[in-house]
Every structure is written in C-alpha cells, then in structure tokens.
C-alpha positions in Angstrom: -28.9 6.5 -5.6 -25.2 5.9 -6.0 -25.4 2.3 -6.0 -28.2 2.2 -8.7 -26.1 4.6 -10.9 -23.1 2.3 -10.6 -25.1 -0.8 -12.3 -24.9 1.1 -15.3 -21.4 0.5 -15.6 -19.6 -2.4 -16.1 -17.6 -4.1 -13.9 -14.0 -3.9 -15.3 -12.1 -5.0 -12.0 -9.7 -7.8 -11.4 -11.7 -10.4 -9.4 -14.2 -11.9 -12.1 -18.1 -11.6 -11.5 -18.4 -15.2 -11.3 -15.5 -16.0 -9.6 -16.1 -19.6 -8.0 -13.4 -19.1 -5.8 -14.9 -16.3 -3.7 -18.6 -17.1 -4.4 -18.4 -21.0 -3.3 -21.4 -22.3 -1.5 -19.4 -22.7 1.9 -18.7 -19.4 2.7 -20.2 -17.8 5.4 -18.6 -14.5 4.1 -21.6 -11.9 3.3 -18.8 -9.1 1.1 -22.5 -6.7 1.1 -23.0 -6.5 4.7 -21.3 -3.9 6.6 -21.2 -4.1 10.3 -20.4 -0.5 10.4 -19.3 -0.9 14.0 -18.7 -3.0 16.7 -15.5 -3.0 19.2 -13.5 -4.9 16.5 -14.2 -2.1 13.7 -13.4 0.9 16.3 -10.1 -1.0 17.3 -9.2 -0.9 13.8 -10.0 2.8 13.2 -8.0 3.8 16.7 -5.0 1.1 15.4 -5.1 3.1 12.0 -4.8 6.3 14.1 -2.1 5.3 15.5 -0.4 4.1 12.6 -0.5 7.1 10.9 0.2 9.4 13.6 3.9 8.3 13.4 4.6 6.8 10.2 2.7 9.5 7.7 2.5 12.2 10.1 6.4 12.4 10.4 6.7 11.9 6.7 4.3 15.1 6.5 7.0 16.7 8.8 9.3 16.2 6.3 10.1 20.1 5.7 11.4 19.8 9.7 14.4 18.0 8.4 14.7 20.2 5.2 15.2 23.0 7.2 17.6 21.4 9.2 19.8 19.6 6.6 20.4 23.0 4.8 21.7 24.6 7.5 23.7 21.7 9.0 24.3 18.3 8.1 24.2 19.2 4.2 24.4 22.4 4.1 26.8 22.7 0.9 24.0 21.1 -1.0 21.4 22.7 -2.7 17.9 22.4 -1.1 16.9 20.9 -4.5 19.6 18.1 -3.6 18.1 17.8 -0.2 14.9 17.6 -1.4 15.2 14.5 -3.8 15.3 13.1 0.2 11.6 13.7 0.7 10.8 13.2 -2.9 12.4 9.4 -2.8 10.4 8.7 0.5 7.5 10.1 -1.3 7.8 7.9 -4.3 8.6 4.6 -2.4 5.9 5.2 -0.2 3.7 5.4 -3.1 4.9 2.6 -5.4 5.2 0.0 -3.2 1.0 0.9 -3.0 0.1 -1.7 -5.2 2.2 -4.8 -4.1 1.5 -3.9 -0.4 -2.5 -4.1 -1.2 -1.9 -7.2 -3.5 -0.3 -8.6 -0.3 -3.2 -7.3 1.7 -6.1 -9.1 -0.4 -4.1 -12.7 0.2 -2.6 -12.5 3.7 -4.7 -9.5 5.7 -2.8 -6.7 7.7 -1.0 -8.1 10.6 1.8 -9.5 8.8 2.8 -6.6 6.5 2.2 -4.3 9.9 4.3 -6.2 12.0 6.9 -6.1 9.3 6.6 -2.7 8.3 6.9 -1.5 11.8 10.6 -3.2 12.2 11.8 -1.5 8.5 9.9 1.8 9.4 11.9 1.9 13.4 15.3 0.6 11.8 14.7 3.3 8.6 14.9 5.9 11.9 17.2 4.6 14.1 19.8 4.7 10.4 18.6 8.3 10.0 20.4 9.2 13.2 23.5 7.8 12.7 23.7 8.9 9.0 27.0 10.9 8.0 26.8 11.8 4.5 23.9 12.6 1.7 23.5 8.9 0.7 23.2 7.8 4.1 20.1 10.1 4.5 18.5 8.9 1.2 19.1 5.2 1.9 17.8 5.5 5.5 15.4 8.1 5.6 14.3 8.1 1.6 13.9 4.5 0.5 13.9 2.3 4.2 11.5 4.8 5.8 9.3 5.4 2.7 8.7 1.3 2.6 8.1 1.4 6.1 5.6 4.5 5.9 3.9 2.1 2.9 3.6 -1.0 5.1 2.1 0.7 7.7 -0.5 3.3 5.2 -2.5 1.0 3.2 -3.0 -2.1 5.5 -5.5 -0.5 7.9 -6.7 1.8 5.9 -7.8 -1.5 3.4 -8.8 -3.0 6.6 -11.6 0.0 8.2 -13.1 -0.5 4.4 -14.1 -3.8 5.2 -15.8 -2.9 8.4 -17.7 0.1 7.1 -19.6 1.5 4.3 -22.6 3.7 5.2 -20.2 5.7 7.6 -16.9 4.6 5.5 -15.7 8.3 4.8 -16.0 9.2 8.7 -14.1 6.2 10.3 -11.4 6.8 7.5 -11.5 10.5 8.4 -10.6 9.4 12.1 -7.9 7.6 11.2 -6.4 9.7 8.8 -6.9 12.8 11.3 -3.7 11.1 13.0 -1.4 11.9 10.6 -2.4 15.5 10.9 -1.9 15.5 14.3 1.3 13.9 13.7 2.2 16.4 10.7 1.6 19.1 13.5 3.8 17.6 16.3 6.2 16.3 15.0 7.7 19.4 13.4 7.4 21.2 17.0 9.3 17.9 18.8 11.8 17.7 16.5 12.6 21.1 16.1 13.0 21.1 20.4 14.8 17.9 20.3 17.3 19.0 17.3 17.7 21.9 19.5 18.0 20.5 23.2 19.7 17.4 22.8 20.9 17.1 19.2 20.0 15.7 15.6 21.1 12.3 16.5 19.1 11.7 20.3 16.2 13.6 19.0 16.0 11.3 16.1 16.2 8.6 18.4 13.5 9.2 20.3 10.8 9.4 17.5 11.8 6.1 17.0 11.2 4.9 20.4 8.1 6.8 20.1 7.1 4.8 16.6 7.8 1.7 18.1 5.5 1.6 21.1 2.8 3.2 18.6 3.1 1.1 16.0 3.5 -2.3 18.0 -0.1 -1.1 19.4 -1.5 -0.5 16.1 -0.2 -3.8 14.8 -2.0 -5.7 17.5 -5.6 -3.7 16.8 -6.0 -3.6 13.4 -7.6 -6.2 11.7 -10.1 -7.5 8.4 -13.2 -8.5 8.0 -12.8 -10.2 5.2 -10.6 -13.6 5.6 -7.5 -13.5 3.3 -7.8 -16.1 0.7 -4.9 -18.0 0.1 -6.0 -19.2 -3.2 -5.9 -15.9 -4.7 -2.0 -16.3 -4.9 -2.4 -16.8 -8.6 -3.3 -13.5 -9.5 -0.9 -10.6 -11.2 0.7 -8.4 -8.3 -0.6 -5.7 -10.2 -3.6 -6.2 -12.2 -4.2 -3.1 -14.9 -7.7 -4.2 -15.8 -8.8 -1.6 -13.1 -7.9 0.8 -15.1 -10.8 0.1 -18.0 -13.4 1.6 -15.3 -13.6 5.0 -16.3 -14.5 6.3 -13.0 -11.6 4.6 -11.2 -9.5 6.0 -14.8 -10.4 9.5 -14.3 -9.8 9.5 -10.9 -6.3 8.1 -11.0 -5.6 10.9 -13.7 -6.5 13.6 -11.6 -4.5 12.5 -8.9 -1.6 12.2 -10.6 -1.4 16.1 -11.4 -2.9 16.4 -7.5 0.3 14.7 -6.2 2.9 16.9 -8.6 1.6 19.7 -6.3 -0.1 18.9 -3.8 2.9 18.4 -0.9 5.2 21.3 -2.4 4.0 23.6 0.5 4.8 20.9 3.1 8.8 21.1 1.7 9.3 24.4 1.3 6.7 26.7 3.2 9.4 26.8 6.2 12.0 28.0 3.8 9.9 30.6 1.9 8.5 31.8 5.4 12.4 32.2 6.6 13.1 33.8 3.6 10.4 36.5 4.1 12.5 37.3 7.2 10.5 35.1 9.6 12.8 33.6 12.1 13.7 29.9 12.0 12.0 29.5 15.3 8.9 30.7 14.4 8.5 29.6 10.5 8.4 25.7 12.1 4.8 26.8 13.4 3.7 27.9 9.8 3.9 24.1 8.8 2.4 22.8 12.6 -0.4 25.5 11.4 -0.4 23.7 7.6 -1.2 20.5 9.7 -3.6 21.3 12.7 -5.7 22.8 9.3 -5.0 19.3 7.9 -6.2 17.7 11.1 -9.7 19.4 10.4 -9.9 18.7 6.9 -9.8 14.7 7.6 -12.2 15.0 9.7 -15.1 17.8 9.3 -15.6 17.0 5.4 -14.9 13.0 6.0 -18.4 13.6 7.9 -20.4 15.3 6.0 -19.3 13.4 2.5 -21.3 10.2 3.9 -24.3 12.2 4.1 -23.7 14.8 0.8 -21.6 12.3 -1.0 -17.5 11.7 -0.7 -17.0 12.6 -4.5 -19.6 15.9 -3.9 -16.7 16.9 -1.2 -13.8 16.1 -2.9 -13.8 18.0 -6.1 -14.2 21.3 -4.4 -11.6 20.5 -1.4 -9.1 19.7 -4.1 -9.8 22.7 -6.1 -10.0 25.3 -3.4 -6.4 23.5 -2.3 -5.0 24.5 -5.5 -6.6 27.3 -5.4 -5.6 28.8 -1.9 -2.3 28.0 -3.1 -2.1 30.2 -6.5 -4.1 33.3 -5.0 -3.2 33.2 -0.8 0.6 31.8 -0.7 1.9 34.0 -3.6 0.3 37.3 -1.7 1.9 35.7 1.8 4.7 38.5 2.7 4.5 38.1 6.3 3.5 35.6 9.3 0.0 36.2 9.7 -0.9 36.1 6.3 1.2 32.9 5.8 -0.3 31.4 8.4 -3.9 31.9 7.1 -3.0 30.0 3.6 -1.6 27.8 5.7 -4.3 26.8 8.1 -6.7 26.9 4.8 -4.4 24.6 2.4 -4.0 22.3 5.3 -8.0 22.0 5.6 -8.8 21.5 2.2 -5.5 19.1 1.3 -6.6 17.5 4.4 -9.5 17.1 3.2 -8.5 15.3 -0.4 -6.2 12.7 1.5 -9.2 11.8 3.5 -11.8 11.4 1.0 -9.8 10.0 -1.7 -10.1 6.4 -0.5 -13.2 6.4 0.7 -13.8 7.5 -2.9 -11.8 4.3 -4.7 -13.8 2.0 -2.2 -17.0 3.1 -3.2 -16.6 2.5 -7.2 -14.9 -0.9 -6.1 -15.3 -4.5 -5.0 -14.0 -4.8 -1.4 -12.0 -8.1 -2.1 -9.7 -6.0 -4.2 -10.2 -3.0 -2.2 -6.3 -3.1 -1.0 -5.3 -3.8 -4.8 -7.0 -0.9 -5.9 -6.0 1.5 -3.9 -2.3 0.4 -3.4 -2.1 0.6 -7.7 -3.5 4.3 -7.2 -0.5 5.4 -4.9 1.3 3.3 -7.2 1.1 5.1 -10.2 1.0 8.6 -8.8 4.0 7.6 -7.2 5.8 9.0 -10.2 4.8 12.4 -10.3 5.2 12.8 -6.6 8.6 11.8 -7.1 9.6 14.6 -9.4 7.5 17.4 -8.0 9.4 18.7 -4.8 12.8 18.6 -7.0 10.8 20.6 -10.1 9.6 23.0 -7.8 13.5 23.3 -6.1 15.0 23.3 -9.8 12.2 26.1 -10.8 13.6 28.1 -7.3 17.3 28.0 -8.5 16.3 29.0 -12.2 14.6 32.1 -10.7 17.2 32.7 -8.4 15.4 32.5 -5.5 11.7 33.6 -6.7 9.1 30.9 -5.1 6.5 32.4 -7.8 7.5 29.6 -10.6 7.1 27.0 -7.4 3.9 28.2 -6.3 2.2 28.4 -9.7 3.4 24.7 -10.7 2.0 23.5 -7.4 -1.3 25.1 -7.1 -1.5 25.0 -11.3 -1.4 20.8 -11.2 -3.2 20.6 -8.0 -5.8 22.8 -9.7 -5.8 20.6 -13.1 -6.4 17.3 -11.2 -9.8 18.6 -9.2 -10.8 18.9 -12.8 -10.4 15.5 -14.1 -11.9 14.3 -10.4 -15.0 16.1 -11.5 -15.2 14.2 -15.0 -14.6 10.9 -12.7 -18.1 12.5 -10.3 -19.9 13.0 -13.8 -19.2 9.9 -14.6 -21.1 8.7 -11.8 -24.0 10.9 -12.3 -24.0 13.7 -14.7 -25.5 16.0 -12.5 -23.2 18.3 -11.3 -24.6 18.9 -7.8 -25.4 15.2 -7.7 -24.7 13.8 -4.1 -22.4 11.0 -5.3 
C-alpha cells in the first residue's frame, strides 16, 4: 500500500531517475531486492550495535559528566557554561550528518569507521587529561562529536541496504545499543570517577571503545558497491528537500531535537535538587535509558507490520507529552523515575524509527545522503537547546518549569509536523504507512 501511494509523488531526490551511471546495462546490482538476511546482513546489525553502544550511548551519558564538572573540575562555571559541552558534541555530531553520508554513498563504511574510531578514542583519551573549560570542549565537544558522527550514520546507512520488509526491526537492534550504553555508562563512570578518579576512569572507556569499535569496523558492511563516479556530485545536495514528505519530516525534527535531549542533561541535576542524593539521582538517567533500550526495540517491531510513520507520530508526541504533564509533577524518586522510564520508551522509540522512516520515502543509493543532511540541519537547534533550557534555569533562579515546558513544548510541536509528513503519505489518519 505504501509503495503504491508513494508513485503519486514525484521523485525530487538527488540521483536522477535516468541516471546512466547507476542504471548501465553491466550492473549486476538489483537496488529493489532486499536480502533481508543472511550472515553478512546480521554482522552488520551486531557491528552497528556495537558502534553505538560506545560512541552514542556515552554521548547519551552525557549528564554523567555534567554532574561531575559542576561539582569539580568546573565547578565555578555555570551549568549553562558546562552545558555548551554537550550541546557542541551534539551539534557536531549532527552536522557533520550530511558530508559523512555523502562520503558513505561514494566510498561505503569501512573507511569512515576505521577513521572515526581513531578521532572518537583520541577525543577520549584528550578528555582525560583536559585541565581547563576549553580543553573539555575541544576534546570532548568537537573531537568526540565527529567521532560519535563517523561511527552513527555509516552502519546505520549500511543495515538499510540489506533490509527493507524487516528494516525498522534490524535498525531497532542496533540502535537498542546505544540505550544500553546510555544506561551503563552513567553507572561505570559514576564508580570509576569515584574509585579511581576522573582521569583513569575516563581512560578506561576509551580502552573499552577501542576494542568495540575495532570489532564493529571489521563487521559492518554494504550492499550496495560505492560508486566512485559519483564523486561529481554536491556534498550536500538540497533538492531533497522539494519532497514534501522528506520536508515535513525534517521540520518536525528540528523542533524534536530543541527538546528532545534536555532531560538527558539535566534530569540528574533537577533529581539532586529535589534532595535526591548524588548517588542515587545517576540511576534516574540509567532508568531514562533502560526505557530507551525498549523503545528501540518493542515499537521498531511492530512499525514493519503497523507502519514506521503509524508508530512514530504517537511515540514522539507522548515523549513530549510525558515530559510537560509527568516531569513537572516529579517531586521525589519514584515518581521521577516513572517519567523517566516512560520518556526513555517513547524518545527511544523516535530515534529508532526516524531512519527507518527517511529510508522508506527514499532511494537507497542516496540513503546515507539523506539521512546524514537530516542530522545535518537539526544540528542547529540541538546545538542551542541544552544552553536555552540552562539560560531559562538561571532566569528563573533555579525553577526547571521554564526548562521543562520548552522541552516537552517543541518536542510536542515537531510530532505534529511528523503527522502532516504521515498524511502526506496517505491522508488517512490511522493509515498503516
């Protein structure tokens, strides 16, 4: 149904329909066959797993280090400061979307893994030697959040070329690992900081990162062969952005990401500020990520049966939503750790089904371009929305209510425009698209 509905749009994406350098005679390449399995496929998934685990699941962990900065290494700073750290990691991790999938499209995974996993272990390894507040944002804001990049899109690009009836699920399995890493890594640290020291404890995840992402470097790879001759195309080619669908849907994640990771920065602070000990207010955010952890994975399987847009306009609205009605009422730990568990399951749930979304309304030889120009562009807003939410916190001298309205408010705003993208698609509302 969803592929007859498509036909009635246009195609408005960068490769040309009549291309003669993808469609020559001599290729044996079929781009509308899916193997949907095989051991090559289900390397790629568990390489992607591993990927993520350590390179987006520590950047979830992010409010670990938050925590920690305010109270020792930067402690005369601000937490608004402190939090341009996460927010610059954020936004390079984002940007660098669209030139890493560009890369992608010509020269496959490999090489941009194998690079990204030397920037992403060196980004770590500078993090715990750093003295001083630009040391941090060098090392662990713009080094680490091109390393997080490098190792992101590639084989998530690369399980889209080996699936598409089960697409949604094998994604959701791979993106499960950085919810599992978003829930460890906060605990680990938090014992290492403790037991041995910022500095060792640092250096440790980065031996960690290294063995994983060695591993996943050496099992990811594409189905598609890179093409070479491609080189002449723009790094970033805009024309994607005259499909309304693929429009829509870049809107609405734009006002998703000025929200959407403002509980993973400061629900440790607000949970210590309730009078929850330091201790125990680490386990609210491991609680925010085991619910991620579910969320890639339960609605990742149902969406290739009830449709992946179907799923992902209520998860992202009942994230926003959660966030508005549960966190603001959140006074003590139990409470707090239901909105947590619940925001992690349904935000879990739109970082899991938002690329199986942009692969389905796109050709798969500039699958990597199109979704590395969507994390490009909402790159922007995820760069300013921890520091709004930290400014809105010192303007209300110390009242998270400004905070959690502007994150649940935009989060809320952008599952609206992800609906016009599903109508789009079908007008139906309860359409399985």
């Amino acid at each position: 149904m969803v592929a007859a509905v498509l036909k009635k749009f246009p195609s408005y994406g960068s490769i040309p329909s009549k291309d003669a350098s993808f469609r020559d005679d001599s290729s044996s390449e079929d781009f509308d066959s899916f193997p949907d399995g095989g051991l090559p496929a289900w390397l790629t998934v568990f390489g992607a797993f591993l990927a993520l685990f350590c390179s987006f699941g520590q950047m979830n962990a992010f409010g670990t280090f938050q925590s920690w900065y305010t109270t020792h290494q930067l402690r005369d700073l601000h937490p608004s400061t402190i939090a341009w750290i996460g927010s610059v990691q954020l936004w390079v991790f984002f940007f660098s979307g669209g030139f890493i999938g560009r890369v992608f499209d010509v020269y496959g995974p490999r090489v941009i893994m194998a690079l990204g996993t030397a920037v992403y272990v060196v980004s770590i390894l500078l993090t715990s030697t750093a003295v001083g507040y630009y040391d941090y944002l060098l090392a662990q804001g713009i080094l680490s959040g091109l390393g997080v990049g490098m190792l992101f899109y590639p084989p998530l690009a690369s399980i889209s070329t080996h699936f598409q009836k089960y697409r949604a699920t094998a994604l959701g399995i791979a993106m499960v690992g950085s919810g599992i890493g978003g829930t460890v890594y906060p605990i680990l640290l938090q014992y290492l900081f403790v037991r041995i020291g910022f500095s060792w404890g640092v250096r440790i995840s980065a031996i960690i990162c290294l063995v994983l992402c060695v591993t996943a470097t050496a099992t990811v790879s594409s189905r598609i062969t890179p093409r070479k001759d491609s080189t002449h195309a723009p790094w970033v080619d805009l024309r994607a952005l005259r499909d309304p669908p693929f429009a829509l849907l870049v809107v609405g994640s734009c006002f998703m990401s000025l929200g959407l990771f403002t509980p993973f920065c400061y629900v440790v602070s607000y949970a210590a500020d309730q009078g929850i000990s330091t201790d125990t207010a680490f386990y609210v955010l491991a609680v925010l990520n085991a619910g991620s952890v579910v969320g890639r994975v339960v609605p990742s399987h149902f969406a290739d049966t009830f449709g992946r847009f179907a799923l992902l306009v209520p998860c992202a609205f009942l994230a926003g939503l959660s966030t508005l009605v549960l966190w603001s009422a959140a006074h003590s730990l139990l409470p707090l750790l239901a909105y947590a568990a619940l925001y992690g399951l349904f935000s879990g749930a739109f970082n899991a089904l938002i690329v199986p979304c942009i692969a389905q309304i796109s050709d798969i030889r500039e699958i990597g371009m199109r979704i590395g120009l969507l994390y490009s562009i909402i790159s922007f807003p995820s760069l300013f929305g921890n520091p709004a939410a930290g400014a809105l916190l010192k303007v209300t001298h110390g009242s998270y209510s400004g905070l959690i309205i502007l994150s649940g408010g935009s989060v809320v705003v952008g599952s609206l425009f992800m609906m016009l993208a599903k109508l789009r698609l079908d007008p139906h509302v309860l359409a399985r698209v």
